[in-house]
GUKOLBA-913636 format. One record per residue (C-alpha): residue number from 1; y, x, z; residue in three letters. Coordinates in nm, 2 decimals. Layout:
# residues N
(NUM; (Y; X; Z); ALA)
...
This chain:
# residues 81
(1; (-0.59; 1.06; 0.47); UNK)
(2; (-0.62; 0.68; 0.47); UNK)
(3; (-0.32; 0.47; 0.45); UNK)
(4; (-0.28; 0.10; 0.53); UNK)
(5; (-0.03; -0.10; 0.27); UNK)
(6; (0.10; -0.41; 0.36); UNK)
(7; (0.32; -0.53; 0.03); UNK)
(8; (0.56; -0.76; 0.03); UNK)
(9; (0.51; -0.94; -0.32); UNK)
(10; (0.78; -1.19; -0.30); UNK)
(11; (1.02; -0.85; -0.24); UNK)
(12; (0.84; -0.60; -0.41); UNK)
(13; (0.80; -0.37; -0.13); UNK)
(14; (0.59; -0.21; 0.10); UNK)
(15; (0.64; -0.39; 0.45); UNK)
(16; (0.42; -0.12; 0.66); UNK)
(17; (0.19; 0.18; 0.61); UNK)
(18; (0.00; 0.27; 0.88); UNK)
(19; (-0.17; 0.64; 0.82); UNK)
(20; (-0.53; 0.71; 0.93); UNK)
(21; (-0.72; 1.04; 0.89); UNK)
(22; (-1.04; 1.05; 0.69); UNK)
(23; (-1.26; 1.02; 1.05); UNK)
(24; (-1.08; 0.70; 1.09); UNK)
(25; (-1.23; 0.54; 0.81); UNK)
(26; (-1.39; 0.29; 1.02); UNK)
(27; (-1.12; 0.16; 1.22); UNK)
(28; (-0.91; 0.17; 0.95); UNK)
(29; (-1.15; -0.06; 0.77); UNK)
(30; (-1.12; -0.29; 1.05); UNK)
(31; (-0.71; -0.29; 1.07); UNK)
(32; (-0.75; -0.43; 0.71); UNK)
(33; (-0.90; -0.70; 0.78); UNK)
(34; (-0.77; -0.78; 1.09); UNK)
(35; (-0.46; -0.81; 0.94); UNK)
(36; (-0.59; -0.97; 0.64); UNK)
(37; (-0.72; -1.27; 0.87); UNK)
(38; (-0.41; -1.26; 1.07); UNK)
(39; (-0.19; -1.34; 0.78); UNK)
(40; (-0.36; -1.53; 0.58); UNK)
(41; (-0.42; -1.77; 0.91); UNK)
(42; (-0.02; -1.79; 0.93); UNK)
(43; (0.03; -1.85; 0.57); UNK)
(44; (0.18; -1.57; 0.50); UNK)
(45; (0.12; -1.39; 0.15); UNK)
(46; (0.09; -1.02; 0.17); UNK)
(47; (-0.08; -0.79; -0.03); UNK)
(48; (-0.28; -0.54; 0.18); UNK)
(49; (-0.49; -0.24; 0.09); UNK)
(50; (-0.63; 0.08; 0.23); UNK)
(51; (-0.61; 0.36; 0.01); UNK)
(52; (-0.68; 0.70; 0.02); UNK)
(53; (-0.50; 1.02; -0.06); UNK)
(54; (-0.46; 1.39; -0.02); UNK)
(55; (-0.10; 1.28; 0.20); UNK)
(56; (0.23; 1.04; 0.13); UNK)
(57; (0.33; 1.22; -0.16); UNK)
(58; (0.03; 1.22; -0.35); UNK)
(59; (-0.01; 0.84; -0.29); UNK)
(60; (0.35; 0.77; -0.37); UNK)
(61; (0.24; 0.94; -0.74); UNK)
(62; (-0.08; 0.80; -0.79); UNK)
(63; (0.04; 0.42; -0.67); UNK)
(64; (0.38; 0.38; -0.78); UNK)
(65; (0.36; 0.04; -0.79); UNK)
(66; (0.43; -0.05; -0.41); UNK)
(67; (0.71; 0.22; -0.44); UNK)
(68; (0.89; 0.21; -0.71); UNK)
(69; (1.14; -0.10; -0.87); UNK)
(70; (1.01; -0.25; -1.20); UNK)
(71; (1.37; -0.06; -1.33); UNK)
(72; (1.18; 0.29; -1.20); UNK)
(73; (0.88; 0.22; -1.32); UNK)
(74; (1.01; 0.14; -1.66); UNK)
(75; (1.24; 0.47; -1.66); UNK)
(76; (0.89; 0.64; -1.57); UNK)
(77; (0.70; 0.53; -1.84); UNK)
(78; (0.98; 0.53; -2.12); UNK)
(79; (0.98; 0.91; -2.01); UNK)
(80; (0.63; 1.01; -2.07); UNK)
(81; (0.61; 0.86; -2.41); UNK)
């Protein structure tokens, strides 16, 4: 599955996720960019990016980052030391 993050920075966090399957990849492509242009045109500063992974879950894990609180992610990492 593809999904299609756009982060809010200046909140720290995800806005939108738009989910695409693998034959998709294409017009998911595309919806980047296209959105991309569109913000950047209005000023707006989002972070967007199409990423791929097995389903939500799995992304959630392997990109924390866009779903997590720097408080969570500290927790996270004091744990696994």
């Amino acid at each position: 599955m593809l999904f299609l993050v756009e982060y809010e920075r200046s909140l720290g966090s995800v806005a939108k996720i738009t989910v695409y399957e693998n034959s998709q990849r294409e017009l998911a492509e595309n919806a980047r960019l296209h959105l991309e242009l569109k913000l950047h045109s209005q000023g707006i500063e989002k972070e967007v990016v199409l990423l791929e992974a097995s389903s939500e879950e799995a992304l959630r894990l392997t990109h924390r980052r866009y779903f997590e609180d720097l408080a969570e992610l500290a927790r996270s990492s004091a744990s696994s030391t």
